[in-house]
C-alpha positions as CSV (number, residue, x, y, z in Angstrom):
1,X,-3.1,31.6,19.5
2,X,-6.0,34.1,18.9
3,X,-9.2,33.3,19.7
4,X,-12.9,34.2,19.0
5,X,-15.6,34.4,21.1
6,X,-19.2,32.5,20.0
7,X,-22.3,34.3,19.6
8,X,-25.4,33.7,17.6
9,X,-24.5,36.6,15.7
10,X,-21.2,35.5,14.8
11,X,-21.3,31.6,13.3
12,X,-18.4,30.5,11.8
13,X,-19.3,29.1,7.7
14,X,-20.6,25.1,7.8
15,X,-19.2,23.5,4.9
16,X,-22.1,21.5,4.4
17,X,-24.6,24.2,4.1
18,X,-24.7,25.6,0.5
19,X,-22.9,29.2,-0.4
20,X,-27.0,30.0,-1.4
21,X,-28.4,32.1,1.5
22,X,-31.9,31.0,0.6
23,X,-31.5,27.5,0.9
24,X,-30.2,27.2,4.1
25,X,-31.8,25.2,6.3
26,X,-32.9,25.4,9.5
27,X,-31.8,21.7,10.6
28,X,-28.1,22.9,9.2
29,X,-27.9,26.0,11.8
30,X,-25.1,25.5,14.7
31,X,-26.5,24.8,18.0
32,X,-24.9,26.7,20.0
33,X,-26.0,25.3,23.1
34,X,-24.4,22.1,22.5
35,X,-21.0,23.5,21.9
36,X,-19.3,22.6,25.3
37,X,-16.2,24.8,25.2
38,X,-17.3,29.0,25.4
39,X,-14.4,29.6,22.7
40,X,-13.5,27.5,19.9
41,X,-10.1,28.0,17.8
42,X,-9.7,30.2,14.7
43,X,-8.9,28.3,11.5
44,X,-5.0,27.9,10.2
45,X,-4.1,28.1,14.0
46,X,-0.6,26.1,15.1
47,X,-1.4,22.8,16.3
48,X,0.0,21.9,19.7
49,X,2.5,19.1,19.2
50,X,2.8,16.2,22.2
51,X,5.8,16.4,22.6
52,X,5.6,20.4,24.0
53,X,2.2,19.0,26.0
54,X,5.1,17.2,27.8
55,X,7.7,20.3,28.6
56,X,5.0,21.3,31.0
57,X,6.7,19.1,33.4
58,X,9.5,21.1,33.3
59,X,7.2,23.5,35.1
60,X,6.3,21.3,38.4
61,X,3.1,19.8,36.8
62,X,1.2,17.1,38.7
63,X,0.4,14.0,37.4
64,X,-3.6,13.9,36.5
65,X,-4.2,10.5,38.1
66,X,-2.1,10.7,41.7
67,X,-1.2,14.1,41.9
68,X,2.8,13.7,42.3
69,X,5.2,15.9,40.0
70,X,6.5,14.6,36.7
71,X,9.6,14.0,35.7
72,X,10.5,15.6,32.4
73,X,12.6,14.5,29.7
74,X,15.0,17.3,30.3
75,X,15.7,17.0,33.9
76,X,16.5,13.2,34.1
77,X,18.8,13.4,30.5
78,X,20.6,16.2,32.3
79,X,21.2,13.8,35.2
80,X,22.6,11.4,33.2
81,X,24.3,13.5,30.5
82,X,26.4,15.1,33.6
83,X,27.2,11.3,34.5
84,X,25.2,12.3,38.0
85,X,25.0,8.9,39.3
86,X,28.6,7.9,39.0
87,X,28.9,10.3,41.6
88,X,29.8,9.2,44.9
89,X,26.4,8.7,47.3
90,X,27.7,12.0,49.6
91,X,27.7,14.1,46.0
92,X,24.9,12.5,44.9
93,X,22.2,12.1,47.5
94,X,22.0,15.9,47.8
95,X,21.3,16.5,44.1
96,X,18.8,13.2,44.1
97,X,16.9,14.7,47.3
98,X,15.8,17.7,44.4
99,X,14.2,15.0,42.1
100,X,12.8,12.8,45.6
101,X,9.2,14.1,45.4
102,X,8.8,12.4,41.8
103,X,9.5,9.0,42.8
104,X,6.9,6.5,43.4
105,X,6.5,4.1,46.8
106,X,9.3,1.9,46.0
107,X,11.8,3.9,44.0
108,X,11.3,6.6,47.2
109,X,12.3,3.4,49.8
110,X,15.2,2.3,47.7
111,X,16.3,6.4,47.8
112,X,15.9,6.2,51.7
113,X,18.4,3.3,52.1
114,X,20.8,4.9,49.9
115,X,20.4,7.9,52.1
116,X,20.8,5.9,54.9
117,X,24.3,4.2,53.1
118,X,25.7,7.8,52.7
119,X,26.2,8.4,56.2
120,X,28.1,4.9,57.0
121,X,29.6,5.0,53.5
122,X,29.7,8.4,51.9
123,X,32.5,7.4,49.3
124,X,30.8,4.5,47.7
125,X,29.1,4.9,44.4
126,X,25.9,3.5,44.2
127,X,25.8,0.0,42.7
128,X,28.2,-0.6,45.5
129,X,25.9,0.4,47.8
130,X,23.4,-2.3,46.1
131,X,26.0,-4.7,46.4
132,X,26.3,-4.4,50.2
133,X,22.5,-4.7,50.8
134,X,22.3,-7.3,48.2
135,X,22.5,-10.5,50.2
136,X,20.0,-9.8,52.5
137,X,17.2,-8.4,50.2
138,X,18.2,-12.0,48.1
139,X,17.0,-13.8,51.0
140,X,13.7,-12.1,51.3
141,X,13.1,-12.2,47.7
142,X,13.6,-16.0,48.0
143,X,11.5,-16.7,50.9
144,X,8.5,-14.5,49.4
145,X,8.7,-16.5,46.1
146,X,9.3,-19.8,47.7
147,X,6.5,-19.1,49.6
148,X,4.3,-18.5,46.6
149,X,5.3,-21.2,44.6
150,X,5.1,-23.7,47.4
151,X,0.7,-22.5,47.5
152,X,0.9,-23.2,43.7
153,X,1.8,-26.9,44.1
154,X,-1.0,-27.0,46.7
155,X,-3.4,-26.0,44.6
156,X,-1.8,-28.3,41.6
157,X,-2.0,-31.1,43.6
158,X,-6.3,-31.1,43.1
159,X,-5.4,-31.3,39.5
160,X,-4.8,-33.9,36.9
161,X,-1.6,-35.8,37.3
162,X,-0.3,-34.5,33.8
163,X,-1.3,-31.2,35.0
164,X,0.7,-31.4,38.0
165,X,3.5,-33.1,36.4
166,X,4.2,-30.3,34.4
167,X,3.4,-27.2,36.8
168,X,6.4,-29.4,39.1
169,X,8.7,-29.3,35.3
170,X,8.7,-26.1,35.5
171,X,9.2,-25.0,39.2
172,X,12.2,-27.4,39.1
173,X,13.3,-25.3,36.0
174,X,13.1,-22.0,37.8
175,X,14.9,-23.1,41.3
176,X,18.4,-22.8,40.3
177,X,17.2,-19.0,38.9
178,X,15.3,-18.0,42.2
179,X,18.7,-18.6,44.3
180,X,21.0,-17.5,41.7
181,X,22.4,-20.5,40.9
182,X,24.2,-21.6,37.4
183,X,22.3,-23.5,35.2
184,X,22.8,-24.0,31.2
185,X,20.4,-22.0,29.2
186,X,19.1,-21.9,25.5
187,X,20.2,-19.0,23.6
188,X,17.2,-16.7,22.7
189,X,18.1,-14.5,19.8
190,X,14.7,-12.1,20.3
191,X,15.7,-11.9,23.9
192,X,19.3,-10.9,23.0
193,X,17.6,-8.3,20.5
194,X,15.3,-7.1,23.4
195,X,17.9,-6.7,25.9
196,X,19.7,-4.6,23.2
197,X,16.5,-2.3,22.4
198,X,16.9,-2.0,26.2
199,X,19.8,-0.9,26.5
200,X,19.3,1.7,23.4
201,X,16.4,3.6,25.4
202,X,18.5,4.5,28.3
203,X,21.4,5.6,25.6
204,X,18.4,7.7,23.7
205,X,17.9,9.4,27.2
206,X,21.3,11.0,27.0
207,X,21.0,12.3,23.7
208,X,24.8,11.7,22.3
209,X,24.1,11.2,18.9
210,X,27.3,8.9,17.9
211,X,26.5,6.4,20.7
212,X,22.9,6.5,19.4
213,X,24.1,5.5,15.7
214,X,25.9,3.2,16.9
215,X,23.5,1.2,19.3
216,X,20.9,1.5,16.0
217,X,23.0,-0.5,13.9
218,X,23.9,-3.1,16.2
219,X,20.1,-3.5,16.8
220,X,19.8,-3.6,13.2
221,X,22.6,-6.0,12.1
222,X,21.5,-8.3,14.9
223,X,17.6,-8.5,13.7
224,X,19.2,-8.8,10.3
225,X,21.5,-11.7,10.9
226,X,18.7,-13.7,13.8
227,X,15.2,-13.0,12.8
228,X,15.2,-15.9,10.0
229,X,16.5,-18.0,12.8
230,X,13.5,-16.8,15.8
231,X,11.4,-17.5,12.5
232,X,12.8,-21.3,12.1
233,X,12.7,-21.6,15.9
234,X,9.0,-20.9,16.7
235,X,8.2,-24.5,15.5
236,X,9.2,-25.5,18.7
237,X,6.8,-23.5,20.7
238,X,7.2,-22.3,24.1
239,X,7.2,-23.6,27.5
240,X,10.0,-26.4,29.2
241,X,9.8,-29.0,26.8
242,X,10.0,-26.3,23.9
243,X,13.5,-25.1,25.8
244,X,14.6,-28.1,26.0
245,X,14.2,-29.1,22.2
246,X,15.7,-25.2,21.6
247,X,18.9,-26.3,23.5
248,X,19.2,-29.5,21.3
249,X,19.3,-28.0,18.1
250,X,21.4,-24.8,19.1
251,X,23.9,-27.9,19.8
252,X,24.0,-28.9,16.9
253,X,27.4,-28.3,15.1
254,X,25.9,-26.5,12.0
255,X,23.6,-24.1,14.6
256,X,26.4,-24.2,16.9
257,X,29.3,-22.7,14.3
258,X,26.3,-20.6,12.7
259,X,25.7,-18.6,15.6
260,X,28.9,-18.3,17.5
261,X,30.1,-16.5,13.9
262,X,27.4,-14.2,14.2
263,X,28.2,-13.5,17.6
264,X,31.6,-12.8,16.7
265,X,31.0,-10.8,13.8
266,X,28.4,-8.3,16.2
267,X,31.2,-8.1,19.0
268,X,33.8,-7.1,16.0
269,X,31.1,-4.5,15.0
270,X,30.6,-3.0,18.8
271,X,34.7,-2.7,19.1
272,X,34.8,-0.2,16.5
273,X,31.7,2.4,17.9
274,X,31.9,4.7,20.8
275,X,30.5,1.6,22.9
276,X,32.7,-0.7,22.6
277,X,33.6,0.3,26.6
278,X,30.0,-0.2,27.6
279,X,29.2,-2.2,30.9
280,X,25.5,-3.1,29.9
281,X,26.8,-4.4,26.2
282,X,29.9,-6.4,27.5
283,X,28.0,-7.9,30.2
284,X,24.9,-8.7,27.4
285,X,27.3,-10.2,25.0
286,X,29.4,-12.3,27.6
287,X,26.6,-14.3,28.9
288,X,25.2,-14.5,25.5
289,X,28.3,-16.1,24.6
290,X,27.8,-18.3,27.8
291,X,24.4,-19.4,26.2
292,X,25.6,-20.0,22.8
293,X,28.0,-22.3,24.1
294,X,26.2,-24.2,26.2
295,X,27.7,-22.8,29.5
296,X,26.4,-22.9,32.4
297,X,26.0,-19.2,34.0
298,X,23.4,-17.3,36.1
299,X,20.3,-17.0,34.6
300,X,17.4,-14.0,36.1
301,X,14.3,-15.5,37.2
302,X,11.6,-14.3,34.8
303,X,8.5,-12.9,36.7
304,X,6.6,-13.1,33.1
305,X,7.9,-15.9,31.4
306,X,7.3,-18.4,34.5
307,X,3.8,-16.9,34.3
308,X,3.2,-17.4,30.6
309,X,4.5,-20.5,31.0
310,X,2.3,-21.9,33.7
311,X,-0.7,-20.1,31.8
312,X,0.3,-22.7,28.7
313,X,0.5,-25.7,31.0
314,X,-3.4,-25.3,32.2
315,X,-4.5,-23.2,29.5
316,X,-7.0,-25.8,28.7
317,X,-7.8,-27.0,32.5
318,X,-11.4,-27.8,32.9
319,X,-11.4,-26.6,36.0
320,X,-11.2,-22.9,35.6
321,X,-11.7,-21.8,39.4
322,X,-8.8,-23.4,40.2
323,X,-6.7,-22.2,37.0
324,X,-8.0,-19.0,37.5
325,X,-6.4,-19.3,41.5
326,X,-3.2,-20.7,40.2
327,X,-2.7,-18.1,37.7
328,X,-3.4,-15.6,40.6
329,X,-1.0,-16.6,42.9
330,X,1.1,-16.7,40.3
331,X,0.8,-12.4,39.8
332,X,1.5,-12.5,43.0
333,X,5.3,-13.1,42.7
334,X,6.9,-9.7,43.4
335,X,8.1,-7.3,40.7
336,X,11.1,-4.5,40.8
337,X,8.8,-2.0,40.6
338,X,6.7,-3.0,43.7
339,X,9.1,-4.7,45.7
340,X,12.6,-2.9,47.2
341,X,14.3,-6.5,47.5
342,X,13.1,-7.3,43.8
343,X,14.6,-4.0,42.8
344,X,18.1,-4.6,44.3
345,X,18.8,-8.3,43.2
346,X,17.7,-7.6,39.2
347,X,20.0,-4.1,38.7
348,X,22.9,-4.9,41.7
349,X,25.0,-5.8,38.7
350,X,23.8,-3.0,36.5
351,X,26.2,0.1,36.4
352,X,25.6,3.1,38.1
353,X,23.9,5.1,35.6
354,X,21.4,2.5,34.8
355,X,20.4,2.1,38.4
356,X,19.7,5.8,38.2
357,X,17.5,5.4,34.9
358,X,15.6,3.0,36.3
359,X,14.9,5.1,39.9
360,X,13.8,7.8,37.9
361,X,11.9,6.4,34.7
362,X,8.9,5.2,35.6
363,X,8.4,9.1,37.1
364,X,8.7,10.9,33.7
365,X,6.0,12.5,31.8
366,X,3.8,10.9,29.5
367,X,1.2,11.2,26.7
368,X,-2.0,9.8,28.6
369,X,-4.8,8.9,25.9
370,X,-7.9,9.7,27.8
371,X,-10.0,7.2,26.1
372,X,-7.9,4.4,25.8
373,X,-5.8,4.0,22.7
374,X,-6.9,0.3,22.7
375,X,-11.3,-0.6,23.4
376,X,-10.6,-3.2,25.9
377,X,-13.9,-4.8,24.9
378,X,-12.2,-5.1,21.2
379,X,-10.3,-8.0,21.3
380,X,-13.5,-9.7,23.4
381,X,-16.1,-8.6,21.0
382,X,-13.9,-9.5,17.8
383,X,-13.2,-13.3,19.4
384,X,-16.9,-13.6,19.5
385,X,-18.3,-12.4,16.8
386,X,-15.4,-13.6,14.6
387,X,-14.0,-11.9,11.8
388,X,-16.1,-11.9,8.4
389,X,-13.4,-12.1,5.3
390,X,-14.1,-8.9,3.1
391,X,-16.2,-7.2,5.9
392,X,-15.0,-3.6,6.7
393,X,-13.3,-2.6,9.8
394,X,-15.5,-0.7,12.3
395,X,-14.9,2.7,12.7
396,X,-13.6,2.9,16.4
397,X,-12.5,6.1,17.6
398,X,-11.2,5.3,20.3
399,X,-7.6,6.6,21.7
400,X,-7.6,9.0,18.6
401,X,-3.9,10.5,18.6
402,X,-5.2,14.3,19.1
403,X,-4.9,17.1,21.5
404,X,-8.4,16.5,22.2
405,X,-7.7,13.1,23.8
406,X,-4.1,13.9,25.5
407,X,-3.6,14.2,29.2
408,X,-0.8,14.3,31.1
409,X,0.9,11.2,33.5
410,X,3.6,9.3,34.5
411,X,4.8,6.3,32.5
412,X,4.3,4.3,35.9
413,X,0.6,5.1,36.5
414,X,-0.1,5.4,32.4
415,X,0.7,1.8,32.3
416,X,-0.7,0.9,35.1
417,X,-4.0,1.9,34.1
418,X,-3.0,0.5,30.1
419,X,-5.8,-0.1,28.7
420,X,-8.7,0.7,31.1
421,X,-11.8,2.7,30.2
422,X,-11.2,5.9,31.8
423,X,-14.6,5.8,33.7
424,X,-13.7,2.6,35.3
425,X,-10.4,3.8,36.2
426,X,-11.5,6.8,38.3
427,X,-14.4,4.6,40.1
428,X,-11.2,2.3,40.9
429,X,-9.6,5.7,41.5
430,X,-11.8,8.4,43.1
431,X,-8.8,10.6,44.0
432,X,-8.3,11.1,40.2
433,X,-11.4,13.9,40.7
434,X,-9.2,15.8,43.2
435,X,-6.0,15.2,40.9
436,X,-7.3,16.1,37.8
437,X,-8.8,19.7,39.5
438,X,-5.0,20.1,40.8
439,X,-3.8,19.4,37.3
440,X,-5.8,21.8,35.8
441,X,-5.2,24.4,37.8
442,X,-1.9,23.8,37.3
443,X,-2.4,24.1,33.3
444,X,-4.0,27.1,34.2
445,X,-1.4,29.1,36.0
446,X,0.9,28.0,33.4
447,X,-1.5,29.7,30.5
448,X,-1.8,32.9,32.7
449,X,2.0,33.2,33.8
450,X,2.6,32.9,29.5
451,X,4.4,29.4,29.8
452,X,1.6,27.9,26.9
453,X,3.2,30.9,24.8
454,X,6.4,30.5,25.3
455,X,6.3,26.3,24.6
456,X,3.3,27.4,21.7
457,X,0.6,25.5,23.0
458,X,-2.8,26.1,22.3
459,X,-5.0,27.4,25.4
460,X,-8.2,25.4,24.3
461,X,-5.4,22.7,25.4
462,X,-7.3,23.2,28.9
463,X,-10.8,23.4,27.5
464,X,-10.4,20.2,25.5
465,X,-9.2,18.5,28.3
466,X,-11.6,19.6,30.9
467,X,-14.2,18.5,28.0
468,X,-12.8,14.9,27.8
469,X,-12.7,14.5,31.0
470,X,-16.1,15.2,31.5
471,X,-17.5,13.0,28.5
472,X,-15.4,9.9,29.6
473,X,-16.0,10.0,33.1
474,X,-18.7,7.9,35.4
475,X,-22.2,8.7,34.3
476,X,-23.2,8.6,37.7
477,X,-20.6,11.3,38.9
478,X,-19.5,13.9,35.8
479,X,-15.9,14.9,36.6
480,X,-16.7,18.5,36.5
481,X,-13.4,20.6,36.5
482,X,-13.5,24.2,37.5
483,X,-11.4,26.2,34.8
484,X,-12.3,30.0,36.8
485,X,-9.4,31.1,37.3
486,X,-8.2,31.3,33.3
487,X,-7.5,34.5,32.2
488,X,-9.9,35.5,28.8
């Protein structure tokens, strides 16, 4: 993209100045001085889409927050286009070890034991490797969440006896799931559709168009035939009692013949697409079928839902040091993406290829919104204030979706900073100002080596963000980013 340089002898035409020389005024004139970036864009110029921001980590870029390379779309969808993880762990921990430096604390552990496995057990594939570490990492799992439920009933136990009552429902709910025990669950049609949109991201990754189609309009026909029924079910609520009236009524013989037809009628519609022979899907509709029928089967312990749950039984707990403990110790309960043994008991079922997508996922390249997409003082302000019926929305510009705003990280730490103002997140984060320097050096040696050409993306790319950067960042230390090196 061509670009001009500024001087006071060369302003470009402000269209709110009038076409007549003489009455321009001299409150209208361009400061120059405030004009951060040294060159601005000429008009009609190609506009640099996200998705080529992203091919950049194709090129070894580091993520702007911790520094580690990204994963790009490319790499990880030829890994599983080639079917890389079906390999056997001596083919496949030699072509991983490329990829090794992407992956974050956990994912990197779990790729150390599988090394580890190779050497005793080069033929195995990897789920079987899971499989053979699985019993152990159950047990620790179970004694780090025993142990964190058993300080939740302490802390109950100062509370009213309702209180407690129901906080003791719903651990006795979840027990039977912590040890991986069968238990009879209510069929959840929106969780059946999640665990379907689930399944259609990893099949997106590969790009085979047919199998896409075809995991569309399952998704489709089943939020066609259930999302009346979620609709007739929210009446209900959520929580154990809520579960337990759900169970009921999908017993009865109307809801009962109802939904095992639908059923039916979605496995009849999967037998005739190109994934009729997929693992994930047979597996999703089998203990689906379990639910429907009131069979008992093995039902996940759900990090989230025990947590939203509990949140509803002392949501309106006078005592709000004590809920606000509770709930606490309650975040505490480990999640796959921080814990190995959390990791290996929820995918030691899942097929080899989707133990791969999830190692590698949470290390691809991402659209960062420098200021926050969402105001996280929003939802706080609006709950206030109140809403006023007629009055105008405000005109927030925060998290615009322009090139202006975009940086560059992985989907792990983008969602872990979610909604954060960007200035809080680099006091939380001081190595972001020697990560963001090494980021845009890195954008830099890409312009000057012609990569930004070749992927057409626009070189006030780097000003912009170097100018965001700096205009979101603590007041009382500027993120100033040193963009030398470019080449005019």
């Amino acid at each position: 993209m061509r670009i001009l340089p500024i001087s006071t002898s060369n302003i470009f035409y402000n269209p709110r100045v009038s076409q007549n020389r003489s009455t321009y005024n001299q409150e209208e004139q361009f400061n120059v001085s405030k004009i951060s970036a040294y060159y601005m864009p000429i008009f009609g110029a190609k506009k640099t889409k996200p998705e080529n921001l992203k091919k950049l980590a194709e090129y070894g870029l580091p993520d702007m927050y911790s520094g580690k390379r990204m994963l790009s779309n490319k790499e990880l969808t030829g890994l599983l286009s080639r079917g890389v993880f079906d390999f056997p762990l001596k083919k496949l921990i030699p072509i991983l070890n490329q990829y090794s430096d992407t992956l974050y604390e956990n994912e990197y552990s779990i790729f150390k034991i599988l090394s580890k496995i190779s050497k005793t057990s080069p033929n195995i594939k990897i789920n079987e490797a899971l499989k053979q570490i699985y019993p152990e990492h159950l047990q620790k799992l179970i004694t780090v969440q025993r142990s964190i439920l058993y300080d939740i009933i302490l802390k109950a136990n100062k509370l009213p006896e309702d209180y407690f009552d129901d906080i003791m429902t719903l651990i006795r709910y979840s027990n039977p799931k912590l040890e991986k025990k069968e238990t009879t669950a209510h069929f959840s049609e929106k969780e059946f559709i999640y665990r379907l949109q689930q399944i259609a991201k990893q099949i997106n990754t590969k790009k085979h168009f047919t199998e896409i189609r075809a995991i569309n309009r399952l998704i489709s026909e089943a939020k066609t035939l259930f999302l009346p029924q979620i609709a007739e079910k929210k009446k209900f609520g959520r929580g154990i009692k809520a579960k337990k009236l759900k169970m009921e009524y999908q017993m009865q013989p109307e809801v009962f013949t109802r939904n095992t037809q639908k059923m039916k009628y979605l496995r009849a519609l999967l037998d005739i697409t190109p994934l009729r022979n997929n693992i994930e899907i047979i597996n999703l509709f089998n203990i689906t079928d379990a639910k429907v029928c009131g069979t008992p089967t093995v039902e996940p312990f759900k990090r989230q839902e025990f947590i939203y749950d509990l949140k509803n039984i002392i949501k309106d707990l006078k005592d709000k040091k004590t809920e606000s403990e509770i709930i606490a110790r309650a975040h505490a309960l480990p999640t796959s993406t921080e814990n190995v043994s959390a990791f290996v008991v929820k995918h030691v079922n899942d097929t080899p290829e989707t133990i791969g997508y999830y190692l590698f996922k949470d290390s691809l390249c991402s659209i960062e919104h420098i200021d926050a997409r969402i105001d996280p003082n929003a939802k706080k302000a609006k709950a206030k204030k109140g809403s006023k019926k007629g009055s105008k929305p405000r005109n927030n510009t925060a998290g615009k979706n322009r090139i202006k705003n975009y940086g560059l990280s992985a989907v792990r730490v983008n969602g872990g900073r979610s909604n954060m103002k960007f200035d809080d997140w680099v006091r939380k984060h001081p190595e972001s100002y020697k990560n963001c320097q090494k980021f845009i050096d890195r954008l830099i040696e890409l312009y000057n080596e012609g990569i930004f050409k070749k992927l057409n993306i626009e070189k006030n790319y780097i000003y912009y963000f170097r100018d965001a950067v700096l205009k979101h960042s603590p007041s009382e230390k500027p993120m100033i980013l040193d963009i030398s090196k470019l080449k005019e």
